[in-house]
TORKOL-4160 file (C-alpha; in steps of 0.2 Angstrom, whole numbers, padded with zeros to 4 digits, m for minus):
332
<pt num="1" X="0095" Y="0007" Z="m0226"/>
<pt num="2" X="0088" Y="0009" Z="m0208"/>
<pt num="3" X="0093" Y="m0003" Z="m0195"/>
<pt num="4" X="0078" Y="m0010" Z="m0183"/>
<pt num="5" X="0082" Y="m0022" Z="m0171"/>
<pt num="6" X="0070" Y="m0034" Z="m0162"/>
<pt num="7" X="0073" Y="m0048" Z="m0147"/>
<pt num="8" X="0063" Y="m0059" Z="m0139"/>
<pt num="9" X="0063" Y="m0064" Z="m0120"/>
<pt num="10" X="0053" Y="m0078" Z="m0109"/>
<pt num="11" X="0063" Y="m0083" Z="m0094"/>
<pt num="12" X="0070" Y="m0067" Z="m0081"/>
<pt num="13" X="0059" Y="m0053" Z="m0088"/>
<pt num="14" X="0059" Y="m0043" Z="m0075"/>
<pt num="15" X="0078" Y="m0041" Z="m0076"/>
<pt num="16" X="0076" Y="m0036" Z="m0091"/>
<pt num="17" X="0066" Y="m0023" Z="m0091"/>
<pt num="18" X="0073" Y="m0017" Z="m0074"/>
<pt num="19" X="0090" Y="m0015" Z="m0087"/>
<pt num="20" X="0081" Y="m0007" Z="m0101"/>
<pt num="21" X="0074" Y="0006" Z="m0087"/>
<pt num="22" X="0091" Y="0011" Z="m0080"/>
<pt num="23" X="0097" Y="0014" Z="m0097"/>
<pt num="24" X="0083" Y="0025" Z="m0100"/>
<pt num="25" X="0089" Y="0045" Z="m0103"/>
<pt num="26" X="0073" Y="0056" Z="m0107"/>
<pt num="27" X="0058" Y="0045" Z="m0104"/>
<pt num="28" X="0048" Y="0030" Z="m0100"/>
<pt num="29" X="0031" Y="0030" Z="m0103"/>
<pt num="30" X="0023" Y="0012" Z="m0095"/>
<pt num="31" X="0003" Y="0007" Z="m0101"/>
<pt num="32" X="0000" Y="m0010" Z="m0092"/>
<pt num="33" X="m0014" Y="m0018" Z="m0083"/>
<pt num="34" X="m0007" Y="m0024" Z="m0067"/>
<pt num="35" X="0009" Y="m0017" Z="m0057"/>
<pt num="36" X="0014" Y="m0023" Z="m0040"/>
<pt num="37" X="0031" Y="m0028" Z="m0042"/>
<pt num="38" X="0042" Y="m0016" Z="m0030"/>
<pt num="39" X="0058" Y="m0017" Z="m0037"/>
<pt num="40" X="0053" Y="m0012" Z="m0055"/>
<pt num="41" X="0042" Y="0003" Z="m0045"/>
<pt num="42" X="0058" Y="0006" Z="m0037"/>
<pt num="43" X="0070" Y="0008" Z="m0052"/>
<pt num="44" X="0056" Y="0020" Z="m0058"/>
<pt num="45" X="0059" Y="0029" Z="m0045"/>
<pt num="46" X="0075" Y="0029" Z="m0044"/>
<pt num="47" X="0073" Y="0036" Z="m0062"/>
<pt num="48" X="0063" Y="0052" Z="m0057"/>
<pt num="49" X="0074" Y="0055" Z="m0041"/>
<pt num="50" X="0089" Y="0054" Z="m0048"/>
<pt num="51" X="0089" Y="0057" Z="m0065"/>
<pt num="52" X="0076" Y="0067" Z="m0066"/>
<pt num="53" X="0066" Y="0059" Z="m0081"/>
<pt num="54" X="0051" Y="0060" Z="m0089"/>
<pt num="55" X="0038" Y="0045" Z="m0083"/>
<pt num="56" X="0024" Y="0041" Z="m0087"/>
<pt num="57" X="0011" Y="0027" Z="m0080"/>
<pt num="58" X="m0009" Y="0019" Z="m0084"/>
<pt num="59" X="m0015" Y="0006" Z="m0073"/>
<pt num="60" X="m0029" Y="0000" Z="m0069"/>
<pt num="61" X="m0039" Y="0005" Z="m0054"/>
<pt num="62" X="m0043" Y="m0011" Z="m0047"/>
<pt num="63" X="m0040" Y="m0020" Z="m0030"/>
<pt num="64" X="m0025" Y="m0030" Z="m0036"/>
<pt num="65" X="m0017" Y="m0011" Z="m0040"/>
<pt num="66" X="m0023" Y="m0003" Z="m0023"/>
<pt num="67" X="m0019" Y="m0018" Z="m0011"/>
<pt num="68" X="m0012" Y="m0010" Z="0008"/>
<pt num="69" X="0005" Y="m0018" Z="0004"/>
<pt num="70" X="0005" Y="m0012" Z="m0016"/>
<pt num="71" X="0016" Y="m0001" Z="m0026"/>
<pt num="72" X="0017" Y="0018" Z="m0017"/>
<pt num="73" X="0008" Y="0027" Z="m0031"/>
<pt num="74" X="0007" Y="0045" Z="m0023"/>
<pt num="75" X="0025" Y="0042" Z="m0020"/>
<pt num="76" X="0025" Y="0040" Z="m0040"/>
<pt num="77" X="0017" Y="0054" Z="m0040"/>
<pt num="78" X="0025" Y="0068" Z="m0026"/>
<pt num="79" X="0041" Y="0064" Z="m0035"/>
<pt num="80" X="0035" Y="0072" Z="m0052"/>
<pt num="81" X="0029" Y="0057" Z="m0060"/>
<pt num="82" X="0015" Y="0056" Z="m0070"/>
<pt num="83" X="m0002" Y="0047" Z="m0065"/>
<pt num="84" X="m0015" Y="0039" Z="m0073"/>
<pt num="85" X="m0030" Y="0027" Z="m0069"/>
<pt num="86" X="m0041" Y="0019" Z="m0082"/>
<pt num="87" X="m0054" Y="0010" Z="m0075"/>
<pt num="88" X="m0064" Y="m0008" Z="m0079"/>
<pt num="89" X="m0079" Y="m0003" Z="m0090"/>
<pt num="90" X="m0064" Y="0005" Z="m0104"/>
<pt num="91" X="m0049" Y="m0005" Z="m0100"/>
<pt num="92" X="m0031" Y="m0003" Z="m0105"/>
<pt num="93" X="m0026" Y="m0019" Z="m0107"/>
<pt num="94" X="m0009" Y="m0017" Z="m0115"/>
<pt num="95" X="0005" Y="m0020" Z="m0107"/>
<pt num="96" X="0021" Y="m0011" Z="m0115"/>
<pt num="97" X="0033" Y="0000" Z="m0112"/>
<pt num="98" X="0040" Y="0014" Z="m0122"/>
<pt num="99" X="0058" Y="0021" Z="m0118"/>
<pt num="100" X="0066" Y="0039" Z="m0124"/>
<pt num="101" X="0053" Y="0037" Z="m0137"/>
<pt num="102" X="0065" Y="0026" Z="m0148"/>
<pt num="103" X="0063" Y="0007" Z="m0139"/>
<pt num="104" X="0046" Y="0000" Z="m0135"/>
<pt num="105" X="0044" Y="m0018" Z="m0124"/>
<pt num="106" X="0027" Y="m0025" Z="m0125"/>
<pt num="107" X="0019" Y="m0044" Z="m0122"/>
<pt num="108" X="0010" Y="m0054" Z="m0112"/>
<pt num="109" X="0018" Y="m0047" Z="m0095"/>
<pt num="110" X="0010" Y="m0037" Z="m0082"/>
<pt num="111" X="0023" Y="m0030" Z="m0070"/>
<pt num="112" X="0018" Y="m0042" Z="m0056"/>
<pt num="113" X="0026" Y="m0054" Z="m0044"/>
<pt num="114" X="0012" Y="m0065" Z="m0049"/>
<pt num="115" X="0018" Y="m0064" Z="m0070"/>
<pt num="116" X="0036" Y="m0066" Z="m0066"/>
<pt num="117" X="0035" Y="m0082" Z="m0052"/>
<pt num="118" X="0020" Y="m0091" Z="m0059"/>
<pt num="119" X="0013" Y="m0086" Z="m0077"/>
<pt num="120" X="0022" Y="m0092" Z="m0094"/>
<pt num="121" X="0026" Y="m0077" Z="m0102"/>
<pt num="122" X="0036" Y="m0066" Z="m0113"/>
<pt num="123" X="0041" Y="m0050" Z="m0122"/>
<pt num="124" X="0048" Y="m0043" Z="m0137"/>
<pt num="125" X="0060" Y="m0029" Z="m0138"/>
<pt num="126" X="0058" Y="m0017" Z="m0156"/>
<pt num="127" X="0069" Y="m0004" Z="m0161"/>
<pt num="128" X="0060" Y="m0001" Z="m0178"/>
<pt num="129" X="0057" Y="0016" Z="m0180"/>
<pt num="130" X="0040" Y="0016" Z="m0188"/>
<pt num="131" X="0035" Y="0001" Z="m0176"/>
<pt num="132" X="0040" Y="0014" Z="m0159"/>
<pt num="133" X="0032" Y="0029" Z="m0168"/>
<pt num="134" X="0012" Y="0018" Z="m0166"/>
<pt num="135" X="0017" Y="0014" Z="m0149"/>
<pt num="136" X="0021" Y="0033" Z="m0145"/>
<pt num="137" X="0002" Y="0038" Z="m0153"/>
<pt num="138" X="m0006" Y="0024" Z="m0144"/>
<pt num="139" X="0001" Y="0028" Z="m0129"/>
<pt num="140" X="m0004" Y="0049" Z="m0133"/>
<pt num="141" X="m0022" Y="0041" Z="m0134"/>
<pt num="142" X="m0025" Y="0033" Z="m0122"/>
<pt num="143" X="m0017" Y="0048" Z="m0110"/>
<pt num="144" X="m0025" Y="0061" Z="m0118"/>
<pt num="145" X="m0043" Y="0051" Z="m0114"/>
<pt num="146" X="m0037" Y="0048" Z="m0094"/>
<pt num="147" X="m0037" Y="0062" Z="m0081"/>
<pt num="148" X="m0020" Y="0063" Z="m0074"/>
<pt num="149" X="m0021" Y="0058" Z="m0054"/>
<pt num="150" X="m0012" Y="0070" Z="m0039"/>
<pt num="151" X="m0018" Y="0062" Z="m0024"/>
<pt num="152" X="m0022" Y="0042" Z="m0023"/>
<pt num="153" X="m0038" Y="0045" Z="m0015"/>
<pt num="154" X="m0045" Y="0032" Z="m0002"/>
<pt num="155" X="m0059" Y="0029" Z="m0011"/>
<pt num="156" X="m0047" Y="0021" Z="m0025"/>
<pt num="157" X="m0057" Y="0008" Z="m0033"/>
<pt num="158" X="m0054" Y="m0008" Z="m0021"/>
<pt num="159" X="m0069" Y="m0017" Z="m0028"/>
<pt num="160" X="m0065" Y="m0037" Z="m0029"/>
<pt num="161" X="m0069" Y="m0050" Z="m0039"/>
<pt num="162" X="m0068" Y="m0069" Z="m0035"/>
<pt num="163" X="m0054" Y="m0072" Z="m0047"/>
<pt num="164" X="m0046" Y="m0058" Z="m0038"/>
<pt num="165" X="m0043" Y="m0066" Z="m0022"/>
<pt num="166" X="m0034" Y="m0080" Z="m0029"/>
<pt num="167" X="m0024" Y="m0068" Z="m0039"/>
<pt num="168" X="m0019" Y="m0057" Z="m0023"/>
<pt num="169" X="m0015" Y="m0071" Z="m0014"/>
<pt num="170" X="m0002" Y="m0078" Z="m0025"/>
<pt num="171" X="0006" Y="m0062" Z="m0029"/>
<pt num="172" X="0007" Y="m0056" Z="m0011"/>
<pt num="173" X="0015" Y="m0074" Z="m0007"/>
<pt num="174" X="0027" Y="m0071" Z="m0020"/>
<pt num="175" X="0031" Y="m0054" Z="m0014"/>
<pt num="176" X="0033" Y="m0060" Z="0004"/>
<pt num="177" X="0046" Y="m0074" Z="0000"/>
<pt num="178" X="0056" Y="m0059" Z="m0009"/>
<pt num="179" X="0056" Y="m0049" Z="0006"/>
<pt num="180" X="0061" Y="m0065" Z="0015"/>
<pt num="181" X="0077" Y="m0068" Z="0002"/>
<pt num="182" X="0079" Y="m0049" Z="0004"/>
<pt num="183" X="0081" Y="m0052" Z="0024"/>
<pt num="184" X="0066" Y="m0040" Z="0024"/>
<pt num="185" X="0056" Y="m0052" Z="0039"/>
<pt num="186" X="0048" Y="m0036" Z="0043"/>
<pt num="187" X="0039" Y="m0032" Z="0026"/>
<pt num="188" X="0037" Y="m0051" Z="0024"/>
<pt num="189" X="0026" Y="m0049" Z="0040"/>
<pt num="190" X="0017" Y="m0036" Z="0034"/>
<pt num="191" X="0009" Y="m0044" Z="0017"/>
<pt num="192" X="0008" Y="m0061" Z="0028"/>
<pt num="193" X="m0004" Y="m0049" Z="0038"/>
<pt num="194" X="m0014" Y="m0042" Z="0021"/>
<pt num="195" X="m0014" Y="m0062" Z="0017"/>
<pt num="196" X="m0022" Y="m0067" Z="0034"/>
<pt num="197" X="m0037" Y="m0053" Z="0031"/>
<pt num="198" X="m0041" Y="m0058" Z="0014"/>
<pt num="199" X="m0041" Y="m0079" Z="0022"/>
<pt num="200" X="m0040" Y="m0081" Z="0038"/>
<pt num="201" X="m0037" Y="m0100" Z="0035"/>
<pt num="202" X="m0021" Y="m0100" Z="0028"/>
<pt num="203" X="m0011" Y="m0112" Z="0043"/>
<pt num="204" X="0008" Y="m0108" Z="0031"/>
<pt num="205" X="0004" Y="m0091" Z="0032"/>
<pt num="206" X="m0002" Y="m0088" Z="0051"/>
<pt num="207" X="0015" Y="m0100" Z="0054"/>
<pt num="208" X="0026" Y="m0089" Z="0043"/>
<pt num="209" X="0019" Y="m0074" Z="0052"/>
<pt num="210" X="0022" Y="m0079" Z="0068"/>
<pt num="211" X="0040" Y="m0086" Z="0069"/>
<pt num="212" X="0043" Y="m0068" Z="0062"/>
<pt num="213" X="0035" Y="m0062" Z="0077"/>
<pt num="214" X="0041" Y="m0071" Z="0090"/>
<pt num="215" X="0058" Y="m0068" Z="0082"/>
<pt num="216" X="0059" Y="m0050" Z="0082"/>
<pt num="217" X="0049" Y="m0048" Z="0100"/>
<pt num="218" X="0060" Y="m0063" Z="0108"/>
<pt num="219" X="0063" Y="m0052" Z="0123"/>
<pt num="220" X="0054" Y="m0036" Z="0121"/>
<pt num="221" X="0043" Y="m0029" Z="0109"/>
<pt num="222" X="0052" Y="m0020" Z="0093"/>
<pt num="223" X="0037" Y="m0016" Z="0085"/>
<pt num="224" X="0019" Y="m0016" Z="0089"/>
<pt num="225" X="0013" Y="m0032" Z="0084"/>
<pt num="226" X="m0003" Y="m0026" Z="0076"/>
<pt num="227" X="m0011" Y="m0010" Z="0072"/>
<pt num="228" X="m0022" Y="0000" Z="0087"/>
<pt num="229" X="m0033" Y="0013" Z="0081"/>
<pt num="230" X="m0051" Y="0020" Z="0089"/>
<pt num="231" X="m0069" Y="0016" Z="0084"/>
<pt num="232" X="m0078" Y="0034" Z="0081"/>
<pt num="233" X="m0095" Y="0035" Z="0076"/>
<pt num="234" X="m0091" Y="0035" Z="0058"/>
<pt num="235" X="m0080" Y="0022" Z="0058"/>
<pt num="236" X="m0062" Y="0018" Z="0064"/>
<pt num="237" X="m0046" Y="0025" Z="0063"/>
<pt num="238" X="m0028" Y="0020" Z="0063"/>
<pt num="239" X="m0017" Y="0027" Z="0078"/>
<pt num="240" X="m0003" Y="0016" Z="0080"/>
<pt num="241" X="0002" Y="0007" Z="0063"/>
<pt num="242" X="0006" Y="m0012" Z="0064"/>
<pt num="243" X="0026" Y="m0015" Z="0066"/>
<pt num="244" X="0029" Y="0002" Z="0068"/>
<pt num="245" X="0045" Y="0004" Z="0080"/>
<pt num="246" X="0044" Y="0005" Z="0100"/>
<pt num="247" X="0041" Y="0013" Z="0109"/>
<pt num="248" X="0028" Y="0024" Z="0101"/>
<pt num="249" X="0017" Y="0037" Z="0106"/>
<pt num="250" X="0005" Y="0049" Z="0098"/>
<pt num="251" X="m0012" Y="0061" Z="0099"/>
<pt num="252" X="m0026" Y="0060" Z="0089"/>
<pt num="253" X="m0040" Y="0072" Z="0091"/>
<pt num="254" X="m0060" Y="0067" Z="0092"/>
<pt num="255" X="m0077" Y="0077" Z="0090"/>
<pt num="256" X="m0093" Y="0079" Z="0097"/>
<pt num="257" X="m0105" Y="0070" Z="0088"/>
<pt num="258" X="m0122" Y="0077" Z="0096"/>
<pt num="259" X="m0128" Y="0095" Z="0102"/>
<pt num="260" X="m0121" Y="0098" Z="0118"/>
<pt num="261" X="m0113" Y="0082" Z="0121"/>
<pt num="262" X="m0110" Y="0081" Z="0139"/>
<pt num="263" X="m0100" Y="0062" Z="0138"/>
<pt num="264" X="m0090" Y="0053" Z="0127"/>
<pt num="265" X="m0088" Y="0036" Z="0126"/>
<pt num="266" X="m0070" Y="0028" Z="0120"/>
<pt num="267" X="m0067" Y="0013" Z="0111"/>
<pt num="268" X="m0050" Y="0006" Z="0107"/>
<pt num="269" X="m0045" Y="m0007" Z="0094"/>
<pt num="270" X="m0032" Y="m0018" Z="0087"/>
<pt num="271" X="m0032" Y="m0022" Z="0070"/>
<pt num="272" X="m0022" Y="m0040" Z="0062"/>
<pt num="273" X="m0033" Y="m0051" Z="0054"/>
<pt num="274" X="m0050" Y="m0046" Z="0061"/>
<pt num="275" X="m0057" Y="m0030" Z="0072"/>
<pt num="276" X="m0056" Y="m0032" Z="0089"/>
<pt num="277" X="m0060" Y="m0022" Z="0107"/>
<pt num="278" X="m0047" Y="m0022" Z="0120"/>
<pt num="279" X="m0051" Y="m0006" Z="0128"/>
<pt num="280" X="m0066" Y="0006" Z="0132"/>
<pt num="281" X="m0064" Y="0019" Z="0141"/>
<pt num="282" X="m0077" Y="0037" Z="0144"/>
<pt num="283" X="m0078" Y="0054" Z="0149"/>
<pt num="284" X="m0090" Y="0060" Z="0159"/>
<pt num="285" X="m0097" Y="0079" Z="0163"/>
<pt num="286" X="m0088" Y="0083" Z="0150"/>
<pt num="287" X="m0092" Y="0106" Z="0145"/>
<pt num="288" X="m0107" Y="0104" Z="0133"/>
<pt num="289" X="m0101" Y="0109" Z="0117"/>
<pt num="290" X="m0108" Y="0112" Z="0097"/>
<pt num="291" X="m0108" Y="0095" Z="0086"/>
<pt num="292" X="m0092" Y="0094" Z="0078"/>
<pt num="293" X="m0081" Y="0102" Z="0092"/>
<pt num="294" X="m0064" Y="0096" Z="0092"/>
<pt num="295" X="m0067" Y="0090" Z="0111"/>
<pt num="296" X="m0056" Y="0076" Z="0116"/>
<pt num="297" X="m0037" Y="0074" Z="0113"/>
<pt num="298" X="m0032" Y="0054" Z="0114"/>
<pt num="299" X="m0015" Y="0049" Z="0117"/>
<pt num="300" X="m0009" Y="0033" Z="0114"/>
<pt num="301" X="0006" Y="0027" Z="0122"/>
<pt num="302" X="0016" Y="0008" Z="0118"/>
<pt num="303" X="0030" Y="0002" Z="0125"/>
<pt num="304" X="0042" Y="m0011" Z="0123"/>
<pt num="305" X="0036" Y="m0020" Z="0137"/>
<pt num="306" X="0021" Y="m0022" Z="0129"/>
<pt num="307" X="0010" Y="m0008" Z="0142"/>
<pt num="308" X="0000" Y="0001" Z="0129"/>
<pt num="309" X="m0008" Y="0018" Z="0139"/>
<pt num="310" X="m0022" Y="0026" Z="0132"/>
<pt num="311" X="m0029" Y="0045" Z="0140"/>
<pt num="312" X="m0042" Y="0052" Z="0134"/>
<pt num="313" X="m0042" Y="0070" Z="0140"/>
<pt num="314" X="m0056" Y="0085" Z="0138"/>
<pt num="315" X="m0052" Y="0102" Z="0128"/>
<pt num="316" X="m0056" Y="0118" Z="0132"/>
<pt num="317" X="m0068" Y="0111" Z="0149"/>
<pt num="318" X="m0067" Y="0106" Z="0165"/>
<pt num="319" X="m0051" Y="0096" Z="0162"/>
<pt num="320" X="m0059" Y="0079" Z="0163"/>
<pt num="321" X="m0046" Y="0065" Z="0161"/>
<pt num="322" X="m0048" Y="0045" Z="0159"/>
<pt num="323" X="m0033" Y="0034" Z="0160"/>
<pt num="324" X="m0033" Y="0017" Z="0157"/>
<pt num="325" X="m0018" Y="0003" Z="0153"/>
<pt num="326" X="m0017" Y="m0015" Z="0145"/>
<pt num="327" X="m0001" Y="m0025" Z="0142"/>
<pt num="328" X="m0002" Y="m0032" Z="0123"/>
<pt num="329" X="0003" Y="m0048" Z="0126"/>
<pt num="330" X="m0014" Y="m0053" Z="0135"/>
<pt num="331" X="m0021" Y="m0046" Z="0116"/>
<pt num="332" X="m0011" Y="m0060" Z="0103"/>
């Protein structure tokens, strides 16, 4: 007679499955809605680093799944993993998990900070043969209908829907205050930030935020306390990433945008919660040049004191330079 073995779990799920992945030797093949949980994504990939397995994963291509401080799915996916969106007009709602083709875990949980701080849920753990084997040509379904992903584009879908926001928010506060218990202040600050520009409003959060601020740059700044980028003419672009480490400094090239452009006009930005200008600089008689031509080479430099230097220097011309400087701390 065959033996099958079934369990049943509602309190510390994610510890579970986090076991039940360790133990996995051939593969693990994962169809569920919603994942931003980091440490299951980490044991995953742990899995396909170090052990070289088999993995398999269908999400949904949402906001919830996409968010800035989310699961790194290209990661996933540079490390061999297997990739697959669906998308909300043909939903995979499932959420179960198949391991070495001989163990499946399904229920009501997604693989969220949200499901396992906030929801009543639960799962079931089969062993039955026959039970696994429907799993296994469920799952073969639904990835045979999918078109496997090898670059998270940034057009991912980040469409959002009111019930969304609340969703987010709760499951990026969940995820900060395990950063916080991790000691991780620093990726604490960072969803405290992504929570601030989905609700600027949010007094806990902004509080939060900035005791972690003020803590790291007591004396001097560590890391940039937001993110500085440029305003082109089709739109803005990151230079210096928020929290990066100081001091930091690095070029990033810029184009003609008109026939024979003769000056180009400058526009720095920080970006925390909102968009703003705190620097504006411009070249002038500048070598007229084709639209398009790779003209201007900004370099932006921050320090720890807080001087962030911006030059703005002409390619290929008459070697036109702009130069201009703004401490940071007039910025917060």
């Amino acid at each position: 007679m065959q033996t099958t073995y079934t369990m049943q779990k509602f309190r510390n799920i994610q510890q579970e499955l986090i076991d039940r992945i360790k133990l996995a030797k051939s593969s693990i093949k994962i169809a569920v809605t919603w994942f931003t949980n980091h440490d299951l994504f980490d044991e995953l990939l742990a899995k396909l680093v170090n052990d070289k397995i088999s993995v398999y994963l269908i999400v949904l291509n949402d906001r919830i799944n996409n968010k800035r401080e989310g699961c790194d799915f290209q990661s996933f996916i540079n490390n061999s993993g297997q990739f697959y969106y669906c998308d909300v007009n043909s939903m995979v709602h499932h959420k179960f998990c198949i391991i070495d083709d001989s163990l499946v875990i399904t229920g009501s949980y997604n693989w969220t900070y949200y499901a396992e701080n906030r929801n009543w849920e639960n799962i079931v753990v089969i062993e039955d043969s026959s039970m696994v084997a429907g799993y296994v040509e469920e799952f073969d379904k639904i990835k045979s209908a999918h078109k496997i992903v090898k670059t998270i584009s940034n057009a991912a879908n980040k469409s959002i829907r009111i019930d969304e926001n609340d969703y987010l928010k709760s499951d990026y506060l969940y995820q900060a205050a395990g950063e916080r218990k991790k000691g991780n202040d620093l990726e604490a600050a960072k969803i405290y930030t992504e929570l601030l520009r989905i609700d600027d409003k949010q007094g806990n959060v902004i509080k939060e935020r900035t005791e972690i601020l003020n803590k790291i740059n007591n004396q001097k700044f560590e890391v940039s306390p937001f993110e500085i980028g440029i305003l082109f003419q089709n739109g803005y672009s990151t230079v210096i990433p928020a929290f990066v480490p100081l001091p930091f400094s690095t070029t990033k090239g810029g184009r003609t945008t008109i026939e024979e452009q003769k000056s180009i006009s400058i526009t720095i930005q920080k970006f925390d919660i909102t968009y703003k200008t705190i620097l504006e600089l411009s070249l002038q008689n500048i070598a007229p040049s084709p639209m398009g031509t790779n003209k201007v080479d900004h370099q932006l430099t921050l320090e720890q004191n807080g001087l962030l230097t911006v030059e703005c220097k002409e390619i290929g011309g008459f070697n036109r330079i702009d130069k201009k400087w703004i401490n940071i701390k007039n910025c917060l």
